[in-house]
C-alpha positions as CSV (number, residue, x, y, z in Angstrom):
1,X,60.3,-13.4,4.3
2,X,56.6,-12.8,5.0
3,X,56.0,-9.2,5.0
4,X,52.8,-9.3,6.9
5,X,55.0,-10.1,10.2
6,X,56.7,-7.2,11.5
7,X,59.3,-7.3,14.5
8,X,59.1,-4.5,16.7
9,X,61.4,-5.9,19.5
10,X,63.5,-8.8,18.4
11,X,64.6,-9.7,21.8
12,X,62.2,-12.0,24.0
13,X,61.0,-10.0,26.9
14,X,62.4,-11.0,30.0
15,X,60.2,-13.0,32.3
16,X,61.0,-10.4,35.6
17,X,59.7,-7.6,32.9
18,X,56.0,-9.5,32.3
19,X,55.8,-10.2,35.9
20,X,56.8,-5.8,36.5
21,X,54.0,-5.4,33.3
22,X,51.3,-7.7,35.1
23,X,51.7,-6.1,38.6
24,X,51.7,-2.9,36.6
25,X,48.6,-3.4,35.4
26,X,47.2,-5.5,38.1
27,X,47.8,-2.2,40.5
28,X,46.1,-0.1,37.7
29,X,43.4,-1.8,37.6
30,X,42.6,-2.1,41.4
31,X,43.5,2.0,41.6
32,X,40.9,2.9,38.6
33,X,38.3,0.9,40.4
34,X,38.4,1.8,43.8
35,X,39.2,5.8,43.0
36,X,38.9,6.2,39.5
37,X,41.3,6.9,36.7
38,X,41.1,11.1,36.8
39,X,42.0,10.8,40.7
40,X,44.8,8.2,40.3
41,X,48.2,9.7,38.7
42,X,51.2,7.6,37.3
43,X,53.5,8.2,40.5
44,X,50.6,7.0,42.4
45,X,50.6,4.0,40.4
46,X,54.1,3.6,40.7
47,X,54.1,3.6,43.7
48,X,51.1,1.5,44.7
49,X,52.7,-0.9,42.6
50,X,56.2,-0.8,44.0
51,X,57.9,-0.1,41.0
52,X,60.9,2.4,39.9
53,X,59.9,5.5,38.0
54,X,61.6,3.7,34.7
55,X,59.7,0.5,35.3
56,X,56.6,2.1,35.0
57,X,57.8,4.3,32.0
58,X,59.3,1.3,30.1
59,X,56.2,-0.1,29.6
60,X,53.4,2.8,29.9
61,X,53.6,6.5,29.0
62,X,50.0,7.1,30.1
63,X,47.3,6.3,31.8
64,X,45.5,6.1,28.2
65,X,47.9,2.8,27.1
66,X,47.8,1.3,30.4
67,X,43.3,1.6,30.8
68,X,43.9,0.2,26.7
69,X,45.8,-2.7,28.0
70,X,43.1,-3.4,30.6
71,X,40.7,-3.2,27.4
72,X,42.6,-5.2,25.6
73,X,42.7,-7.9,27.6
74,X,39.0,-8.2,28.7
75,X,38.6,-7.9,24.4
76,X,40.3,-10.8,23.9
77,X,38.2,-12.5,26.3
78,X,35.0,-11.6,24.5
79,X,36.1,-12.6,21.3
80,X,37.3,-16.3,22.3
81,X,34.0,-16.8,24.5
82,X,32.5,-15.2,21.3
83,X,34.0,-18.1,18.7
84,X,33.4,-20.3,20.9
85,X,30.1,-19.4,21.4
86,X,29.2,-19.5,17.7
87,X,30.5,-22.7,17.3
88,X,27.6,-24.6,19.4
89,X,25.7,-23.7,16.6
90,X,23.0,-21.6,18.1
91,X,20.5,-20.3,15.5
92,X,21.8,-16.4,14.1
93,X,19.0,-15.0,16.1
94,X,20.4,-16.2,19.6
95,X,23.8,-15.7,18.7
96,X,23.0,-11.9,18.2
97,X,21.1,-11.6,20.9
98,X,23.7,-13.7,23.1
99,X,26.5,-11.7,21.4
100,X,24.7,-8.2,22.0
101,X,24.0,-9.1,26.1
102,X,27.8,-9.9,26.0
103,X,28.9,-6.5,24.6
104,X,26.8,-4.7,26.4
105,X,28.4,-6.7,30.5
106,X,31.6,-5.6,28.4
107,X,30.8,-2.1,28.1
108,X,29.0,-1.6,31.4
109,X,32.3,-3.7,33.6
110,X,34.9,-1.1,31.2
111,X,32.8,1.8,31.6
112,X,35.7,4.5,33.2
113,X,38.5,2.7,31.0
114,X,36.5,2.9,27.9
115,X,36.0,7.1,28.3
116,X,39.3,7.7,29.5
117,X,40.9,9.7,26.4
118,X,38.1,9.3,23.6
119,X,35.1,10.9,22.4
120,X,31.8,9.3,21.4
121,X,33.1,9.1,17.7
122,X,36.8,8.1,19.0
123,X,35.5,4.9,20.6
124,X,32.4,4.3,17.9
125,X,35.8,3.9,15.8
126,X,38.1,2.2,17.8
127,X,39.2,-0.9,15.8
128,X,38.6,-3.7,18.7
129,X,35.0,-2.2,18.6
130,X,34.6,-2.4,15.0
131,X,35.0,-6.0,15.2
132,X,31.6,-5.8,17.4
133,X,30.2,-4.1,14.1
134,X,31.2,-6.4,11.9
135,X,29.7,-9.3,14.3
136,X,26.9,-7.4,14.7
137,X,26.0,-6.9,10.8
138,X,27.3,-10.5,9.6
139,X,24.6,-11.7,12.4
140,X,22.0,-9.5,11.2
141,X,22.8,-10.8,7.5
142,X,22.6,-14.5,8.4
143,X,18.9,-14.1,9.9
144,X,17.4,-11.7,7.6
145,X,19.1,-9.3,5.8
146,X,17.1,-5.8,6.1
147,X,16.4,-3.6,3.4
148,X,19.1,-1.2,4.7
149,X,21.5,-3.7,6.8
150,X,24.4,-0.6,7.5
151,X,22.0,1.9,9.0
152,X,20.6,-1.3,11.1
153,X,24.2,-2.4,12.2
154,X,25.2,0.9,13.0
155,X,21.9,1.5,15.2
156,X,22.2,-1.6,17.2
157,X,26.5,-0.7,17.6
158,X,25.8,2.7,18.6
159,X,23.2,1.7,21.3
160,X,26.1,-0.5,22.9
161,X,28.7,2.7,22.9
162,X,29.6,3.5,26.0
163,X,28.8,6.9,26.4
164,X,25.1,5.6,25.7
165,X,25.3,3.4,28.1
166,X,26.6,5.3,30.8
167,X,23.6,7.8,29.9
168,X,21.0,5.1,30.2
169,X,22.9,3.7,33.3
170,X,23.6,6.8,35.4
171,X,21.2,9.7,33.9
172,X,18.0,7.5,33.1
173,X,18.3,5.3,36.2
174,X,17.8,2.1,34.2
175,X,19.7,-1.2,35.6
176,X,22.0,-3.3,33.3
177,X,19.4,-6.2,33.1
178,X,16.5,-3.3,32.1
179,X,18.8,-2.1,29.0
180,X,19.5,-5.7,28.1
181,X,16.1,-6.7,28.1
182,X,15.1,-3.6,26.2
183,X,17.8,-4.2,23.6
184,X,16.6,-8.3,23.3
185,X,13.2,-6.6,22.7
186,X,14.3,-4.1,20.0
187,X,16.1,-7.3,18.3
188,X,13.2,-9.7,18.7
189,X,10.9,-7.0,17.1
190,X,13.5,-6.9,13.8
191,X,14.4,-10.2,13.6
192,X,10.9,-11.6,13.7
């Protein structure tokens, strides 16, 4: 047996229990975006989406795993349009800066759902955004590999945090395209 697979449920889920997950989360999304996660509370979201009390509970205890479903999702996204990206074998420097403009859209569309529940140091440590880390430092190594390449990769991952982003966003004023064009300036200037 291969111990790296672990069965949690060994029953297949049953097709009327995705669809009740998928409006469940369809619902939340909608909710969170037109009123925001603080105002929206799980009976509202139950029933908004139409759904028994147990429903809702069978599959979400909080608002915290349902906004990390929604994360999870739009992740997965990034990372396949990510593989696929680095396939076309653009030159390290593009991909980064492709790779970086990505992250950042990513950040800025999951803004709310990436605060709810978790500090700055929470999220900087979040495994799905450790994977922008590593993508971010492997990058870095196949252009030209800085004299200190960890403090590097951790500068240009903590600009893309979310809580940085939000500052720059909602504090400072500065549009999306403004931060990304900074950032592509920042990387042009350590990459050259």
């Amino acid at each position: 047996m291969n111990d790296e697979l672990t069965f949690q449920n060994p029953q297949p889920t049953r097709s009327d229990a995705l669809k009740n997950r998928a409006l469940i989360l369809d619902t939340a999304k909608r909710l969170f975006a037109e009123q925001g996660i603080d105002a929206i509370t799980m009976t509202d979201l139950q029933l908004a989406a139409g759904v028994g009390k147990g429903t809702l509970y069978r599959h979400f205890k909080t608002k915290i795993e349902i906004s990390e479903a929604l994360l999870d999702e739009d992740q997965r996204r990034l990372q396949t349009r990510t593989f696929e990206h680095m396939r076309l074998g653009h030159a390290p420097g593009e991909n980064l800066r492709w790779f970086v403009r990505e992250v950042l859209d990513f950040v800025d569309r999951n803004a709310a759902l990436l605060c709810a529940g978790q500090s700055v140091v929470e999220s900087l440590q979040h495994p799905a955004h450790w994977w922008w880390r590593q993508t971010i430092q492997g990058l870095l190594t196949q252009i030209n590999p800085p004299a200190d390449l960890d403090y590097l990769t951790d500068m240009l991952y903590t600009m893309l945090e979310v809580h940085t982003v939000y500052y720059l966003r909602q504090v400072r004023g500065y549009s999306l395209e403004r931060i990304g064009d900074g950032m592509t300036a920042v990387l042009d200037q350590i990459t050259s």
